[in-house]
C-alpha positions as CSV (number, residue, x, y, z in Angstrom):
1,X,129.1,-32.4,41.9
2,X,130.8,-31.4,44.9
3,X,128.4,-30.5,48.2
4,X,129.1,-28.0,50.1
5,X,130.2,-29.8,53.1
6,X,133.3,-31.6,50.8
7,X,134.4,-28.1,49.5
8,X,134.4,-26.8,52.8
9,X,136.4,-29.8,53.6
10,X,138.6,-29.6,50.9
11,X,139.2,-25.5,50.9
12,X,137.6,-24.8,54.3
13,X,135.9,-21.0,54.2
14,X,136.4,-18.8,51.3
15,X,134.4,-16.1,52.5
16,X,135.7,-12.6,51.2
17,X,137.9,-14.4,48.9
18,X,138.3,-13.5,45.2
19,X,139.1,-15.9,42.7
20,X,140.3,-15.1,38.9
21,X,139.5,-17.7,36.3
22,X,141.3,-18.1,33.4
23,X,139.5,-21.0,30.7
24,X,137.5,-21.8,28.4
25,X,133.5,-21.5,28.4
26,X,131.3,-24.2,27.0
27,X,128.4,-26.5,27.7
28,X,128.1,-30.0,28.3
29,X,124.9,-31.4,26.5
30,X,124.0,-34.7,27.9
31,X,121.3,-37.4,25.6
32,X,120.1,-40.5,27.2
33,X,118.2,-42.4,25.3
34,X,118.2,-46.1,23.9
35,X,119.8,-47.8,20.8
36,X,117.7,-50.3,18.7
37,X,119.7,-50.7,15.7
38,X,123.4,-49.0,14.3
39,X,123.3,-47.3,11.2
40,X,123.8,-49.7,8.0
41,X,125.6,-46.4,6.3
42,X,128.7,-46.3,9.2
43,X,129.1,-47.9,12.6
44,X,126.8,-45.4,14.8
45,X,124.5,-46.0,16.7
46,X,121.0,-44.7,15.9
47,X,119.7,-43.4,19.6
48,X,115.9,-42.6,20.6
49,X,116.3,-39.7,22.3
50,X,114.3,-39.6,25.9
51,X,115.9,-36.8,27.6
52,X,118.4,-34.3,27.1
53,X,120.5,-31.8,29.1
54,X,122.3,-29.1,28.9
55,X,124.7,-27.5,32.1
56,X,127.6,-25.2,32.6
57,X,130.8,-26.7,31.6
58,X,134.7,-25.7,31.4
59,X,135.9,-22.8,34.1
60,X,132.4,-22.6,34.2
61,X,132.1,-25.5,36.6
62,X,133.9,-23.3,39.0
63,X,130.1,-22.4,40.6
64,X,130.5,-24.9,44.0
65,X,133.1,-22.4,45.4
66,X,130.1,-20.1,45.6
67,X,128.2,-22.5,48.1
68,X,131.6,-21.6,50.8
69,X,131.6,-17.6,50.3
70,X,134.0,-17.2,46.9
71,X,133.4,-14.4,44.8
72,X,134.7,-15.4,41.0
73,X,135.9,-13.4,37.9
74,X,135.9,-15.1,34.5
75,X,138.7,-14.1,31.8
76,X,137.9,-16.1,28.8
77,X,141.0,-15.7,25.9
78,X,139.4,-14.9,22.5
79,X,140.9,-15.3,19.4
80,X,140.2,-13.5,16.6
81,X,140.9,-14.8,12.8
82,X,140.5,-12.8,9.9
């Protein structure tokens, strides 16, 4: 992830500035763990877990333009099936 030093290279001050966001919201899970063997019922690999993480993914990675003053609105498109 960006520092803020680099975005303030990058974008240089965004204080007072408002920024829309238009995308999609999700999480990123992350596993680590370590593989002993692959599944003899299809080509997986069967994983000990020994730590998992979840963190803000999509337009919701847009939180390092905070660190340089940025003020953010999310619009996130929905749709609807019946």
């Amino acid at each position: 992830m960006l520092g803020k030093k680099e975005i303030k290279k990058y974008f240089g001050d965004a204080t007072g500035l408002n920024v829309l966001i238009v995308g999609d919201v999700m999480i990123d899970s992350y596993i680590w763990g370590t593989v002993d063997r692959i599944s003899p019922e299809a080509p997986v690999p069967i994983v000990t877990v020994n730590r998992r993480a979840s963190l803000l993914g999509g337009a919701l990675w847009s939180e390092p333009g905070r660190e340089v003053g940025a003020s953010f609105v999310l619009e996130v498109p929905v749709e609807w099936r019946a």
